[in-house]
C-alpha positions in Angstrom: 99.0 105.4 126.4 98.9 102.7 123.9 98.5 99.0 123.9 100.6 96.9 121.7 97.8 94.7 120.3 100.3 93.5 117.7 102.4 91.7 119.8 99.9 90.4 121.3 98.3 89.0 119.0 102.1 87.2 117.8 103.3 86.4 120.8 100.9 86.1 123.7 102.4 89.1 125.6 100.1 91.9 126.5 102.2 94.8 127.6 100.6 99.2 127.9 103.1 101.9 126.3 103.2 105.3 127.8 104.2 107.7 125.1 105.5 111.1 125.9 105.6 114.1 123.4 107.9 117.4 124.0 109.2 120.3 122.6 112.8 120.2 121.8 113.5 124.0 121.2 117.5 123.7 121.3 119.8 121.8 122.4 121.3 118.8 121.4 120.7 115.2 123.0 123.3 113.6 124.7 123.8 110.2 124.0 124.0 109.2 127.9 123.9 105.0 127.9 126.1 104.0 124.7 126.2 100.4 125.6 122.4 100.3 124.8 121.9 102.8 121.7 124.1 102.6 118.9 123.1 106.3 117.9 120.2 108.8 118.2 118.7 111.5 115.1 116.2 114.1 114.6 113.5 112.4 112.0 110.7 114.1 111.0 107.5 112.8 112.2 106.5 111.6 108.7 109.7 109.9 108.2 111.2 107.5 110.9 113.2 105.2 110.6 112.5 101.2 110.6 111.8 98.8 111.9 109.8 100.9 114.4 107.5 99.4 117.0 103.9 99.5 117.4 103.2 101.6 120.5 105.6 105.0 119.1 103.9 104.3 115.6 100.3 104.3 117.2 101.2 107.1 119.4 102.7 109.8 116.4 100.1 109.0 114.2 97.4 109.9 116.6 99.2 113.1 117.8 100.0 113.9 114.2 95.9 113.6 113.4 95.3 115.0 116.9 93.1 112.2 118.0 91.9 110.2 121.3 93.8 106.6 121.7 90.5 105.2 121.4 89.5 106.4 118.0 92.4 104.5 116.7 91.2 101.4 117.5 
């Protein structure tokens, strides 16, 4: 869970991000809603793509340092 301080702080909205991590061992995704996504990758942790917003940035970075939300603060 992360809050998005950042756009709060820009725009007045406070809103709470559930992030969710998995183990894709196989498979390939299927690009099931094409109206809303124009594609979808495999990226390295240490490399995403941006613009990428707050809450999934927040969320990778403490999973990649194994920490608590709260030490992130």
């Amino acid at each position: 869970m992360c809050n998005n301080l950042q756009t709060w702080r820009e725009e007045g909205k406070h809103t709470v991000s559930v992030c969710l991590i998995r183990d894709a061992s196989g498979g390939e995704a299927v690009l099931k809603e094409p109206e809303k996504v124009c594609r979808m990758r495999w990226c390295r942790p240490e490399a995403l793509p941006e613009p990428h917003f707050e809450a999934s940035r927040m969320a990778i970075y403490l999973w990649r340092h194994q920490l608590p939300y709260h030490a992130a603060r």
